[in-house]
C-alpha positions as CSV (number, residue, x, y, z in Angstrom):
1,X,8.0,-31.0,2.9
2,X,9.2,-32.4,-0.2
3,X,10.4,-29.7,-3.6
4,X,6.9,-29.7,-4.9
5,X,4.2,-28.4,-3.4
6,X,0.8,-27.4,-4.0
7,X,1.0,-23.8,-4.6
8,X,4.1,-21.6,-4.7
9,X,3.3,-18.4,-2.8
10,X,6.4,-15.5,-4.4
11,X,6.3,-12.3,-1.4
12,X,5.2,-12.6,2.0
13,X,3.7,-9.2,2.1
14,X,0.2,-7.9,2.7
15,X,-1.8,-10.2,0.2
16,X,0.9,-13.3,0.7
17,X,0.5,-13.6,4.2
18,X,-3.0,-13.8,3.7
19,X,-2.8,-16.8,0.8
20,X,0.0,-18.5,3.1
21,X,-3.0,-18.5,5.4
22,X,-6.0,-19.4,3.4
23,X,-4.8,-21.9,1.3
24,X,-3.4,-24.1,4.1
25,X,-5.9,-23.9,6.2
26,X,-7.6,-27.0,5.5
27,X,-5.1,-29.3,5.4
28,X,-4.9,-30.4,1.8
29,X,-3.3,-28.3,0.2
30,X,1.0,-27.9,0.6
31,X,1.9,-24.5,0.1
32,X,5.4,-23.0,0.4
33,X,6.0,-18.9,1.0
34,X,9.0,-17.6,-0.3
35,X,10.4,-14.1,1.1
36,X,13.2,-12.6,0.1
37,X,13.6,-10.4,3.2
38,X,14.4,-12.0,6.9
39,X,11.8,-12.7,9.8
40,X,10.3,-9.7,11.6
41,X,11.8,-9.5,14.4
42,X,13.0,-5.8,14.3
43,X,11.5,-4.6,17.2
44,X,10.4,-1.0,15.9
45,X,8.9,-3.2,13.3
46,X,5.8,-3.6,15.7
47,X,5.4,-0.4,17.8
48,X,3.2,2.0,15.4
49,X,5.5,5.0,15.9
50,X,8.4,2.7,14.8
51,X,7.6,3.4,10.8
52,X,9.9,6.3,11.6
53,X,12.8,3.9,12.4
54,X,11.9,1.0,9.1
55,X,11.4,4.0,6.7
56,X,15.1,3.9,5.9
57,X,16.3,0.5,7.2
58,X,18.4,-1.3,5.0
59,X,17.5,-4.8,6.0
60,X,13.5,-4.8,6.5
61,X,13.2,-1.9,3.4
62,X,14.2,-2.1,-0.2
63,X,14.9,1.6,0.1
64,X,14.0,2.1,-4.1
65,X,14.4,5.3,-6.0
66,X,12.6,5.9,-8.9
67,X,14.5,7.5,-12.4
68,X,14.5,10.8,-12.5
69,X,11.1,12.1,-12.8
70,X,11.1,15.3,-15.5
71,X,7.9,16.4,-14.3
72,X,9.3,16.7,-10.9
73,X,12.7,18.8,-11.6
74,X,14.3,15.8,-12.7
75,X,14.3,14.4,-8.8
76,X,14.3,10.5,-8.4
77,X,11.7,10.2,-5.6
78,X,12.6,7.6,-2.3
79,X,10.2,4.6,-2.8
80,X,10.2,2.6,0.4
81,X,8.9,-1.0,0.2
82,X,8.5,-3.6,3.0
83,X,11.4,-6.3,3.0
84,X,10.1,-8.8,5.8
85,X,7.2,-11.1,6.5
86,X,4.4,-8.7,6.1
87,X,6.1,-6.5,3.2
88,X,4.7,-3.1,3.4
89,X,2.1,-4.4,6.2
90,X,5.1,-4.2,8.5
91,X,6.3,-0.7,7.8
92,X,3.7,1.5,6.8
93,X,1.4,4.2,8.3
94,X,-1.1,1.4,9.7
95,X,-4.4,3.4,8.3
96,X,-7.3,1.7,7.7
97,X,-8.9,2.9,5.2
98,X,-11.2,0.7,2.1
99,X,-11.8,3.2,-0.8
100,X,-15.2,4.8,-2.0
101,X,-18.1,2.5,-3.6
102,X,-17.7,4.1,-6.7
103,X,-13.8,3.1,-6.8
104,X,-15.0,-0.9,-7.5
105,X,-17.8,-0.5,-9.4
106,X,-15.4,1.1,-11.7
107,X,-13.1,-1.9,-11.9
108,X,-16.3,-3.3,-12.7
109,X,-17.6,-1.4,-15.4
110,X,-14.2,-1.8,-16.9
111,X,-15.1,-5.5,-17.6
112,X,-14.2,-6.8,-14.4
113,X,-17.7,-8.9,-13.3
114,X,-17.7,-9.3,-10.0
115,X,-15.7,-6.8,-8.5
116,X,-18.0,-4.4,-7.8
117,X,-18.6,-2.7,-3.9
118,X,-21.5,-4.6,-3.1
119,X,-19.1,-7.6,-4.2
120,X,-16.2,-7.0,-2.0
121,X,-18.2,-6.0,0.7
122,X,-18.2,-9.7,1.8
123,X,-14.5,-9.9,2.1
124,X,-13.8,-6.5,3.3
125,X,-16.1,-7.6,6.2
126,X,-14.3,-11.0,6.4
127,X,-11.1,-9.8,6.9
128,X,-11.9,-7.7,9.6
129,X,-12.0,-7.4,13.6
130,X,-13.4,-3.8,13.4
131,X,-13.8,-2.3,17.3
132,X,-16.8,0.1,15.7
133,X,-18.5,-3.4,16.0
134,X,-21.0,-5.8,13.9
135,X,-23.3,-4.4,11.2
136,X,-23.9,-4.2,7.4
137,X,-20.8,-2.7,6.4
138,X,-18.7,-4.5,9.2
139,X,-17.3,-7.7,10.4
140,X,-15.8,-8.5,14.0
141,X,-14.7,-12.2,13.4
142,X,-11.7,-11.6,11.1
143,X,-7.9,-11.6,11.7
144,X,-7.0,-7.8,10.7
145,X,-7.7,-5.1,13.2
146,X,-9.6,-2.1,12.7
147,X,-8.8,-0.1,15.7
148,X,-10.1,3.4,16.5
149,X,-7.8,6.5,17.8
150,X,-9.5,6.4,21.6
151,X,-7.3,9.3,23.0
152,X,-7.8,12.8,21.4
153,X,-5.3,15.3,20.5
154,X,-6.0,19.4,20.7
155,X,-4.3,19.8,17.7
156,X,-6.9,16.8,16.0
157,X,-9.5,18.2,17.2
158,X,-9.1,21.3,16.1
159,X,-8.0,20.6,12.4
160,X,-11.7,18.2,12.4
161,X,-13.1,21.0,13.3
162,X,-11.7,23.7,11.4
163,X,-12.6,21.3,8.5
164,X,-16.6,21.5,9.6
165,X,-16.4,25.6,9.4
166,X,-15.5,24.7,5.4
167,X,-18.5,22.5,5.0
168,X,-16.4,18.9,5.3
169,X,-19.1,17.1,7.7
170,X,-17.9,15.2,10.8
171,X,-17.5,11.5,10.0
172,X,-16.6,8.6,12.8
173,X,-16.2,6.1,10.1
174,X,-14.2,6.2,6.6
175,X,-15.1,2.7,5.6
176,X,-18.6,2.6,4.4
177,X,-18.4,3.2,0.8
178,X,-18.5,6.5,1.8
179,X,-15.7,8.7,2.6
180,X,-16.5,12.4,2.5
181,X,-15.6,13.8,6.1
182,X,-13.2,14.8,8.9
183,X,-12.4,12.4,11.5
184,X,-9.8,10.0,13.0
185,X,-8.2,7.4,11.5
186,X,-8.8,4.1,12.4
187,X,-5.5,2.2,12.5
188,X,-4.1,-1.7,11.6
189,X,-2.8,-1.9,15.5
190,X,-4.1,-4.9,18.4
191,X,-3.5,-3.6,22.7
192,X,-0.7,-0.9,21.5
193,X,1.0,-3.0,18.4
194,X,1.1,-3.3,15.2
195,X,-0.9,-6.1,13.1
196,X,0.3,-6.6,10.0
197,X,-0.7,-9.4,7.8
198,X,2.3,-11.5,9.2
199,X,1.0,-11.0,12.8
200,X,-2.9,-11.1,11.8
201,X,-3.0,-14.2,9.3
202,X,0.8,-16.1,9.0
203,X,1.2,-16.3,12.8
204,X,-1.6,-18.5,13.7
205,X,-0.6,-20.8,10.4
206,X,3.0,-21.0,11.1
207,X,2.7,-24.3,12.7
208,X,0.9,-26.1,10.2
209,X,2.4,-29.2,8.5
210,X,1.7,-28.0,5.0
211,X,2.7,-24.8,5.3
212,X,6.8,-24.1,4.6
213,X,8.0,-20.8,4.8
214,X,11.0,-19.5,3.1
215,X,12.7,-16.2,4.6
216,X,15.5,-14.6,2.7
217,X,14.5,-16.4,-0.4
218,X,14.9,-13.9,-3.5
219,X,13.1,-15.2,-6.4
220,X,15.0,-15.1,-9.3
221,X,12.9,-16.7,-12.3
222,X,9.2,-18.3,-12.9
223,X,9.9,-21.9,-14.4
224,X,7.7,-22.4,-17.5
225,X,7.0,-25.5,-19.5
226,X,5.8,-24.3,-22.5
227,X,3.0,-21.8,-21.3
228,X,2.3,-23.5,-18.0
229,X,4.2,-22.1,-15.0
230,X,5.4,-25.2,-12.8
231,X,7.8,-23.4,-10.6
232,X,9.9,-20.8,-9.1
233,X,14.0,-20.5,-9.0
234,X,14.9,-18.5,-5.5
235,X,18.5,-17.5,-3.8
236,X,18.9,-18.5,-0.3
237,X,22.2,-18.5,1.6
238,X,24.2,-18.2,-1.7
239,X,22.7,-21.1,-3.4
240,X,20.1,-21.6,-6.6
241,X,17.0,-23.1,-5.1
242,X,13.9,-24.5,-7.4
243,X,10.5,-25.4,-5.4
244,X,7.5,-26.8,-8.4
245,X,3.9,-26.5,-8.0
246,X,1.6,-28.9,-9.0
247,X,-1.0,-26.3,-9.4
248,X,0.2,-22.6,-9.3
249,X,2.3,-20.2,-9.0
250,X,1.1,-17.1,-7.0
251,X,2.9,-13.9,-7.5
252,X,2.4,-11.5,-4.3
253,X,5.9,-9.7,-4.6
254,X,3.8,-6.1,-4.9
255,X,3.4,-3.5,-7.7
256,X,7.1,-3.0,-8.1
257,X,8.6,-6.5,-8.2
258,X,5.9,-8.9,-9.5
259,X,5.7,-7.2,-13.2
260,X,9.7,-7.1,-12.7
261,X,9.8,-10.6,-11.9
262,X,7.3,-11.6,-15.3
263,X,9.3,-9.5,-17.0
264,X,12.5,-11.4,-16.1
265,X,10.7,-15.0,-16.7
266,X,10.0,-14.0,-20.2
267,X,6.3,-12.3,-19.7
268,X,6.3,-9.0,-20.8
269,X,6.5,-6.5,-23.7
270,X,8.4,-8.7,-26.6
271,X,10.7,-5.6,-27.8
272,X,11.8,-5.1,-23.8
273,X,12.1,-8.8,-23.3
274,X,14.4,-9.1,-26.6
275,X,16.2,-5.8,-26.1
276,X,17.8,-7.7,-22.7
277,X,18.0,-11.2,-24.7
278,X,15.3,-12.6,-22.3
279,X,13.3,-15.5,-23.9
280,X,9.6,-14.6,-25.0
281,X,7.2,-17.0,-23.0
282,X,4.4,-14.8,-23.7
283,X,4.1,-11.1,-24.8
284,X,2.0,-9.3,-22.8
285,X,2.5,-5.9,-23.3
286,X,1.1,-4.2,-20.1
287,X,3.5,-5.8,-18.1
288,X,4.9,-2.7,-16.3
289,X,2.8,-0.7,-17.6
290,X,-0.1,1.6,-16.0
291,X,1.9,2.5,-13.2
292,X,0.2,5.2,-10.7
293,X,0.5,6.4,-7.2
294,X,-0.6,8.8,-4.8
295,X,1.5,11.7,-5.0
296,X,1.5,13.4,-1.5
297,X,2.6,17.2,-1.1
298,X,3.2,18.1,2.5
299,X,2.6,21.6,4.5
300,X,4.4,22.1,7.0
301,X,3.4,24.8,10.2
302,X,4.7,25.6,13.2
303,X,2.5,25.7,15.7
304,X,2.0,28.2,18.7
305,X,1.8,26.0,21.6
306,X,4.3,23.1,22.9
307,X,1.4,20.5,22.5
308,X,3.4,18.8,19.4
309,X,4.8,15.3,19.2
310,X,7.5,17.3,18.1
311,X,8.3,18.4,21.8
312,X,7.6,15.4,23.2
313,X,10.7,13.8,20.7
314,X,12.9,16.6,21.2
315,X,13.5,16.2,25.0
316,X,14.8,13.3,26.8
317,X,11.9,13.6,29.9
318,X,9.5,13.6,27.2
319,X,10.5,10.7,25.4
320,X,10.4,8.5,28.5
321,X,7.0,10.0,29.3
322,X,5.8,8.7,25.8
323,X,8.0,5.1,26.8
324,X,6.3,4.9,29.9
325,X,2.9,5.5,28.6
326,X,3.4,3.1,26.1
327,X,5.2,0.5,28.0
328,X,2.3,0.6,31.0
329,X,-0.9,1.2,29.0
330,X,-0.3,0.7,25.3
331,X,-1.6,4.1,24.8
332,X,0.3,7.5,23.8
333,X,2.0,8.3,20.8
334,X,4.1,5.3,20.0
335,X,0.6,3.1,19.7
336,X,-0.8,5.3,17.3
337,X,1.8,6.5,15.0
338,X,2.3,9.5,12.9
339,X,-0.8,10.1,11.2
340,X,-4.3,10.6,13.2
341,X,-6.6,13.3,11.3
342,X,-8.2,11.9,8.2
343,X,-10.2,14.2,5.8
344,X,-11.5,13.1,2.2
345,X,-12.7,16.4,0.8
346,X,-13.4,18.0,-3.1
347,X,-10.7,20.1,-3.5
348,X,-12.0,20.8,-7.3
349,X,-16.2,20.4,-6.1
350,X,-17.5,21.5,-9.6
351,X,-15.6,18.6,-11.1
352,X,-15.8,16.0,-8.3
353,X,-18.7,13.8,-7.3
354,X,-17.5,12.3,-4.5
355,X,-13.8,13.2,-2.5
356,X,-10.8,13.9,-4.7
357,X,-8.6,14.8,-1.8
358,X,-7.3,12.8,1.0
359,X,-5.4,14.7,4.4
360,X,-3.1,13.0,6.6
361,X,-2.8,15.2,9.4
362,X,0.1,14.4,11.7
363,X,0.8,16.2,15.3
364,X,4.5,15.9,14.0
365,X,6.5,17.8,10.9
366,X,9.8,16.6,9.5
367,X,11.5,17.7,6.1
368,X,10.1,14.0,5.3
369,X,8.4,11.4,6.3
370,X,9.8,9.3,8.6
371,X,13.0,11.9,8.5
372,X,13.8,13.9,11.6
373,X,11.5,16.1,13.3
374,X,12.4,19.8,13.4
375,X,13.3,21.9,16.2
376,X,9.8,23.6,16.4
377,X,6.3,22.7,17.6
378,X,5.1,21.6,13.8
379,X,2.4,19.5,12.4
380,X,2.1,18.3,9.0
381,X,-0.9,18.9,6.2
382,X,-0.5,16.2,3.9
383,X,-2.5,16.3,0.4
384,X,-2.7,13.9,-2.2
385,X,-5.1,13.5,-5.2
386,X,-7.3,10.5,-5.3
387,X,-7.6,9.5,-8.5
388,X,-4.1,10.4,-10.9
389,X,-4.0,10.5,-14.5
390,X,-0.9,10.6,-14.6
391,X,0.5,6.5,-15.8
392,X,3.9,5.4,-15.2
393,X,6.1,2.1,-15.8
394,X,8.4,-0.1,-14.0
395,X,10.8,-2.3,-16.4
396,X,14.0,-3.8,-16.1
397,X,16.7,-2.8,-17.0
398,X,19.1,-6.1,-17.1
399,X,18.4,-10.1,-16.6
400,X,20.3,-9.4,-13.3
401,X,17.3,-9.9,-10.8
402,X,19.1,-8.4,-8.0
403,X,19.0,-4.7,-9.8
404,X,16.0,-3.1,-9.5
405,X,14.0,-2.1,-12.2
406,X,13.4,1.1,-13.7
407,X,10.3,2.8,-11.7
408,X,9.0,5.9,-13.8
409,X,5.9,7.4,-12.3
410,X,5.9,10.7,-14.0
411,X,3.8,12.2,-11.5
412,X,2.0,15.3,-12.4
413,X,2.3,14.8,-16.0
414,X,-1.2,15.0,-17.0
415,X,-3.4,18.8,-16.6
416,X,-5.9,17.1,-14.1
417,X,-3.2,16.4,-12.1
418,X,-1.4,19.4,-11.5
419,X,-4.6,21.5,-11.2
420,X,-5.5,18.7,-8.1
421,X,-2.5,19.3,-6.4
422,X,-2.5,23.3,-6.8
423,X,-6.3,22.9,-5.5
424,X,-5.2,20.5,-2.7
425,X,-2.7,23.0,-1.2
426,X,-5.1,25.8,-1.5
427,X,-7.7,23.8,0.4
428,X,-5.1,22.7,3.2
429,X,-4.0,26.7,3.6
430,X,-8.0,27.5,4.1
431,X,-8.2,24.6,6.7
432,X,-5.1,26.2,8.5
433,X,-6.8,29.5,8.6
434,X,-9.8,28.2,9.6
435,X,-10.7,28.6,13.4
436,X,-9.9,27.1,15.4
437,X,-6.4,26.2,13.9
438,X,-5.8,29.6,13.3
439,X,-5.5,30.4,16.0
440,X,-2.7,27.8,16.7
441,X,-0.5,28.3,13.6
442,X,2.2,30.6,14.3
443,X,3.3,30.5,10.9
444,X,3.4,28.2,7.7
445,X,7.2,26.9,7.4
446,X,6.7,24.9,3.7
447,X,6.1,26.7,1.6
448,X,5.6,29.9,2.8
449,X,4.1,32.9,2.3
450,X,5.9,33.7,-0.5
451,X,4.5,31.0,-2.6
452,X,0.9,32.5,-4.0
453,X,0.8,32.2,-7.7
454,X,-0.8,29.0,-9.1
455,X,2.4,28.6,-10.7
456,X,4.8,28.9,-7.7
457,X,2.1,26.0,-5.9
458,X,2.6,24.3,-9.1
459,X,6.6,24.5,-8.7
460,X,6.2,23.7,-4.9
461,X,4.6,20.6,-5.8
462,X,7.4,19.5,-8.0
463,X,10.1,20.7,-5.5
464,X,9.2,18.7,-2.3
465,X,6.3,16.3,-3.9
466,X,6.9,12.6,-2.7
467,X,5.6,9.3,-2.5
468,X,2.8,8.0,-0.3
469,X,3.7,4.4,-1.1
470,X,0.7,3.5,-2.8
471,X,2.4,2.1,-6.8
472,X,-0.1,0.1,-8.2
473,X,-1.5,-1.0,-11.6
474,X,1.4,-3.0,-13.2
475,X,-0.6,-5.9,-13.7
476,X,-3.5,-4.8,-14.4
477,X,-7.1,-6.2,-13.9
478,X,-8.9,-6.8,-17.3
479,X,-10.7,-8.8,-19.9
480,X,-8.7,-10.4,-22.7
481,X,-9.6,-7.7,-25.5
482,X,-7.8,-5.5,-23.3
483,X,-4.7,-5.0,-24.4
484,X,-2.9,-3.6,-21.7
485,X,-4.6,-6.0,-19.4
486,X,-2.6,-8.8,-17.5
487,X,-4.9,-10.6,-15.2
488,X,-8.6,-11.1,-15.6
489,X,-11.2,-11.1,-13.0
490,X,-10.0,-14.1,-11.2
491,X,-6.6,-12.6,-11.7
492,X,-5.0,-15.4,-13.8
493,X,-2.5,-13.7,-15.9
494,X,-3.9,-13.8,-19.5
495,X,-2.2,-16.4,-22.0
496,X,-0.5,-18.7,-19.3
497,X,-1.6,-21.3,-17.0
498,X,-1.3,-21.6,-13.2
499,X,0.2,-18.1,-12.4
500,X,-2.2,-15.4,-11.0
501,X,-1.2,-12.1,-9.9
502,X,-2.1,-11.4,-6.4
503,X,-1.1,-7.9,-5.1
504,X,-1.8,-4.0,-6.1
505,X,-0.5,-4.7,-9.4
506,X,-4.1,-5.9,-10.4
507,X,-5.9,-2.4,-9.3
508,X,-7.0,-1.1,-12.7
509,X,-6.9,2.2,-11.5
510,X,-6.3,3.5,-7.8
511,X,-8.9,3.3,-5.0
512,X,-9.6,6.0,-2.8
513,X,-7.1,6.4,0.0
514,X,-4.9,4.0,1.2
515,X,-3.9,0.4,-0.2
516,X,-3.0,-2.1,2.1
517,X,-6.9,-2.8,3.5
518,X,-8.2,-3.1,-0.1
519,X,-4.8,-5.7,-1.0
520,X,-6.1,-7.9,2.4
521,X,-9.4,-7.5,0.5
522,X,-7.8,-8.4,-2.8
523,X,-6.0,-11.2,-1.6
524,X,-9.5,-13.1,0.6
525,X,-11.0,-12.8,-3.1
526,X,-8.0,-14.4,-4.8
527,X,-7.9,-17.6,-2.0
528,X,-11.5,-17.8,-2.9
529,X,-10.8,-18.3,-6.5
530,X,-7.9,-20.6,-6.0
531,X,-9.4,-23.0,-3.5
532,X,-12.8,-23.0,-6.0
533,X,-10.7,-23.9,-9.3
534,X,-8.5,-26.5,-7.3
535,X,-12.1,-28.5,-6.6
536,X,-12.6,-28.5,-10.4
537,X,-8.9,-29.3,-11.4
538,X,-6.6,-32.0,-11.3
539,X,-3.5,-30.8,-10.6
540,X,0.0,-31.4,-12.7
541,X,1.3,-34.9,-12.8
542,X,-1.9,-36.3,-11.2
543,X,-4.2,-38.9,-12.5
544,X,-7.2,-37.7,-13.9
């Protein structure tokens, strides 16, 4: 494949994997992938329980920190990020989860036409093979996996129905609009592995003629010719690469590095741009900007029975038992993973309409996630507040595109915020003294007893408060008299030609749970687009 191609596709994560796909599928169209980590062939990669091994790898993990956040005692916070084909796809938690209707009928309202629920139903359903079967709200024909937790766990079952004694209803399935429930997760796994977008949608495309994929490929710049994007500058092997695109340029590098790498090419706020001595392109102030994340705060409790994941891990015999189970049946913990109890509650209900709390309950409790598990039977509460105030940035700091940016989230900087998360810990202590969990908590390890106040919660929260790897809103979706916006509805960034934005960046505000499902969904949308403008365009350097 020649230096120009069709489309230029920057990050081979959980929305590039799907363009890589959609956009060659029919034949005409020559698309080149550029990722800057390697292949994914770490093993641990694609056993579920392996996120514990990729959460600190140095090869398949960009391993970010965050600047010291001063609403969090001046911490810098671990930010994880995928590094592979399949990005974040490959490494994370594997839960499949969509959102709430009223999530995208927000975006909606906000001036975005046609990304309300009933709107993305269509593609959520596309994108899926979803074992819950056929029906309105689901889709069995697609290439990402919607697999439901078959084998039950005492400790599960008991937090679902502790739950139910607190008025949180019983729900078998998170992903109709609807949330508010107890239940299992479903999970992004296929017979005992994981499917991530690389293994769902790039695997079957790999062979295709028109489709060239680039590992270890760092993009470095965005060519422009005057306001038209035309190409992408990349390091591979120690050498300066350039690759043009007749038609676009399709940044997928996620909600960290795409508004680093506009920033970089010259599209950004002018005063940051000109502080560094980058050329202005275009200003576009919300570059960066509107930065949020789920902020998740983590109980810990040690539990009165061996029945933990915990015990299994911390003998030999009981590791090989879990090996053996996997390696025979593709069943046991290592094809699940680390999280199995869902709950999406109102941890504030005079406020909240719908859920403003989501639990990860895990049969496993380190000092964090993915860290080492302690020397106790333990399991893991994990809170997080849906819908944060709280706005953040991410801007560089240099022209050197190798150092990352600075990522401020300021988490809990907003009074909505830190009321949420002292309600959310509340909540998850009733939940633990709720029978039947009551009577399997031996005692409550972080924070303990002696935390009580509001405040002390409060100070709790900023103590051990971390990521659940859900930045978004960099890039925000929006219309033009927005002027933080920086894509609109068919997420072309505003000002420019041929670039779009495809990733979380473009979230205008955070859905309800977990991100990588509604990026998939994103991303469907975004091929949709791409494919319907290219059969009204002629593309650059061809006759009209």
């Amino acid at each position: 494949m020649s230096q120009t191609v069709d489309y230029i596709v920057v990050g081979a994560g959980s929305a590039g994997c799907v363009l890589a796909n959609r956009l060659s599928e029919n034949g005409r169209h020559a698309v080149c992938l550029l990722e800057a980590g390697p292949p994914d062939r770490y093993p641990w990669i694609h056993i579920p329980i392996g996120y514990g091994k990729t959460m600190f790898h140095k090869t398949v993990n960009w391993g970010f920190y965050t600047d010291p956040d001063p609403n969090m005692l001046d911490r810098r916070i671990y930010w994880p990020r995928g590094r592979t084909l399949g990005g974040c796809s490959a490494i994370n938690g594997l839960i499949y989860v969509r959102g709430q209707r009223q999530d995208y009928d927000h975006w909606a309202a906000l001036g975005n036409p046609g990304w309300g629920w009933d709107e993305c139903l269509p593609y959520f359903r596309k994108l899926e093979n979803n074992d819950l079967g056929e029906g309105p709200t689901h889709g069995t024909a697609g290439p990402l996996n919607a697999t439901s937790i078959d084998s039950r766990h005492p400790l599960v079952d008991a937090f679902i129905e502790a739950g139910q004694r607190l008025g949180v209803p019983y729900r078998e399935d998170f992903n109709t609009g609807e949330q508010e429930g107890a239940g299992y997760y479903q999970l992004t796994t296929r017979k005992g592995w994981r499917c991530s977008t690389a293994v769902a949608y790039l695997r079957p495309a790999r062979g295709r003629p028109n489709l060239r994929i680039e590992t270890d490929a760092h993009a470095t710049a965005i060519l422009f010719e005057g306001r038209r994007a035309i190409g992408v500058r990349y390091m591979q092997g120690g050498r300066s690469c350039t690759v043009l695109a007749r038609r676009e340029v399709l940044l997928c590098a996620g909600a960290l590095q795409s508004p680093q790498l506009l920033q970089l090419s010259g599209v950004g706020p002018a005063p940051l741009l000109q502080s560094l001595g980058v050329q202005v392109v275009h200003a576009l102030p919300g570059v960066g900007e509107n930065l949020q994340d789920h902020l998740q705060v983590r109980l810990i409790y040690e539990v009165s029975k061996p029945i933990t994941t915990n015990d299994q891990l911390r003998t030999l015999s009981g590791k090989a038992r879990m090996g053996l189970e996997w390696l025979l049946f593709r069943k046991g913990p290592l094809a699940i993973g680390i999280n199995q109890g869902a709950m999406f509650c109102r941890a504030l209900p005079d406020e909240s309409a719908t859920p403003d709390t989501q639990f990860h309950f895990s049969t496993l409790s380190a000092d964090m996630a993915g860290g080492n598990v302690h020397p106790f039977s333990g399991c893991t509460y994990s809170v997080c507040q849906l819908r944060p105030e709280s706005r953040g940035s991410v801007r560089i700091r240099s022209t050197d595109p190798f150092e990352p940016p600075s990522m401020q989230p300021n988490y809990l900087s907003t009074e909505l915020d830190q009321r949420s998360a002292v309600a959310a810990v509340k909540f998850a202590r009733s939940v633990a003294q709720a029978e039947p969990m009551r009577g399997l908590m031996k005692r409550e390890f972080r924070p303990g007893d002696a935390v009580r106040s509001d405040d002390e919660i409060l100070h709790f929260c900023r103590q051990y408060g971390a990521t659940i790897f859900h930045p978004s809103g960099t890039a925000r979706m929006g219309p033009a008299r927005d002027a933080l916006a920086v894509v609109d509805a068919r997420l072309r960034v505003h000002g420019v030609a041929g670039l779009r934005v495809v990733d979380c960046s473009i979230m205008p505000t955070l859905v309800s749970g977990n991100t990588n499902v509604p990026v998939v969904m994103v991303a469907e949308r975004a091929a949709d687009f791409i494919l319907e403008d290219a059969r009204r365009e002629v593309p650059v350097g061809a006759a009209a």
